[in-house]
C-alpha positions, 0 to 999 in steps of 0.5 A: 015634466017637460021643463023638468027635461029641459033644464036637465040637457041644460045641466048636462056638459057639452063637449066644449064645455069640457074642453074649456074645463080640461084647459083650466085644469091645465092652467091652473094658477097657485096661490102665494102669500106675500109679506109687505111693508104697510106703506109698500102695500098702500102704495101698491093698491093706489098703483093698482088702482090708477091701472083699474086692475088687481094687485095679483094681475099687476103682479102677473105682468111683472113677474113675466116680464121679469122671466122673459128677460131671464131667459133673453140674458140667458141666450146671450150670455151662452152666445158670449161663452160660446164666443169666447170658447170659439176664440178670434184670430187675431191674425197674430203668427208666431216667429219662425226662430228665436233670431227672427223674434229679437231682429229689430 
């Protein structure tokens, strides 16, 4: 009876069990399907596997690395409008009179 007890707080969930399970819930991970070239896929689980790693993580890195990068090119190009919106002096001042303008 005893052991019966035992293996009944083991089975009950601890706090941080659930915490662990709340932050899984939140970083659930959704499935795709993918259509590939039959060569394109032999060739991707040779890479895969020279990297001891899966297909889906291979995948993962890249696809992150492709989103940073976007949002780098992101804040750049808005810096680059912002300066071109800004303008520059170029120190240029117009001619007081038409007179002035054609002297030489």
């Amino acid at each position: 009876m005893c052991a019966a007890r035992e293996r009944v707080q083991h089975s009950e969930p601890s706090s941080e069990t659930s915490m662990k399970a709340k932050e899984n819930t939140a970083r659930q991970k959704s499935r795709i399907t993918l259509k590939l070239d039959r060569d394109l896929l032999r060739e991707v689980r040779v890479l895969a596997a020279e990297k001891d790693t899966a297909i889906s993580a291979l995948l993962t890195v890249h696809l992150q690395e492709i989103v940073r990068n976007r949002g780098g090119y992101d804040r750049a190009r808005n810096r680059a409008i912002a300066r071109v919106r800004k303008g520059y002096h170029l120190g240029f001042a117009p001619p007081k009179s038409r007179d002035e303008l054609h002297e030489r």
